[in-house]
N, C-alpha and C positions, 0 to 999 in steps of 0.2 A: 239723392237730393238734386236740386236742377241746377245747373250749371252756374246760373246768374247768382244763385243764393251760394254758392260756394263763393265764389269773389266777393262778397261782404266782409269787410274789417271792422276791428273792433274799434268803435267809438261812431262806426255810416249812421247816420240816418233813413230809415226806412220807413213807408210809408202804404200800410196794407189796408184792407177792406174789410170787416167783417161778414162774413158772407152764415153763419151759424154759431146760436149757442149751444152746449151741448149739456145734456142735464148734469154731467159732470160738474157743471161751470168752466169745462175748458171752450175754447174759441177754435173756428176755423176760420180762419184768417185769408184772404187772398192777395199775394203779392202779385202781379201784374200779372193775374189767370192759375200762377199755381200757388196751390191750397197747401199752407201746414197746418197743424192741429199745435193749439197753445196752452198750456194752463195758466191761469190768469190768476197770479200771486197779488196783485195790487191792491185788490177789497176795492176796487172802481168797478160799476155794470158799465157793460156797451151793451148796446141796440145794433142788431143786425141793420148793415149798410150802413154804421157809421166807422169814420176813415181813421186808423189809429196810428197816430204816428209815435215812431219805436227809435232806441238804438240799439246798434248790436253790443252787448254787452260780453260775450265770448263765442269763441268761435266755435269750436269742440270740448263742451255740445255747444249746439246753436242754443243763447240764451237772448232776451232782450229784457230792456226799460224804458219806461215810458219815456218819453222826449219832455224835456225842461218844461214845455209850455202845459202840456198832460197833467204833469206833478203839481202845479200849483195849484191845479183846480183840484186835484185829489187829496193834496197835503201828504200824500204816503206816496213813498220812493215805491216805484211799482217794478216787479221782477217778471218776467214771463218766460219760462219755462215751454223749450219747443217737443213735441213729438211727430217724427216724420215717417 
């Protein structure tokens, strides 16, 4: 994992890119150029290139959730599930 996502605590704010869906329904996600692979627990779509803001939700594993403003419009507390 790249350095900068190692320094992530649980509760940050993080702010990635959609850069692919995958017919899985998981996400490739791009934090500031590096790519993790997501599975997207929420029942929300994104559309590639749109900017999904997250928090970190644990650390090992890397999990995340959607960020407060996300969840209203989704109504479901959204879980994302990393694979690197």
């Amino acid at each position: 994992m790249k350095p900068f996502i190692r320094t992530w605590i649980v509760g940050q704010r993080v702010q990635g890119r959609v850069t692919e869906q995958l017919s899985t329904g998981e996400l490739i996600i791009s934090f500031e150029g590096d790519l993790l692979r997501v599975s997207n627990e929420s029942g929300r779509q994104f559309a590639v290139g749109e900017t999904v803001d997250l928090q970190v939700a644990t650390q090992d594993p890397l999990t995340f959730k959607l960020a407060a403003r996300l969840r209203a419009r989704s109504q479901r507390p959204g879980h994302f599930d990393v694979s690197v």
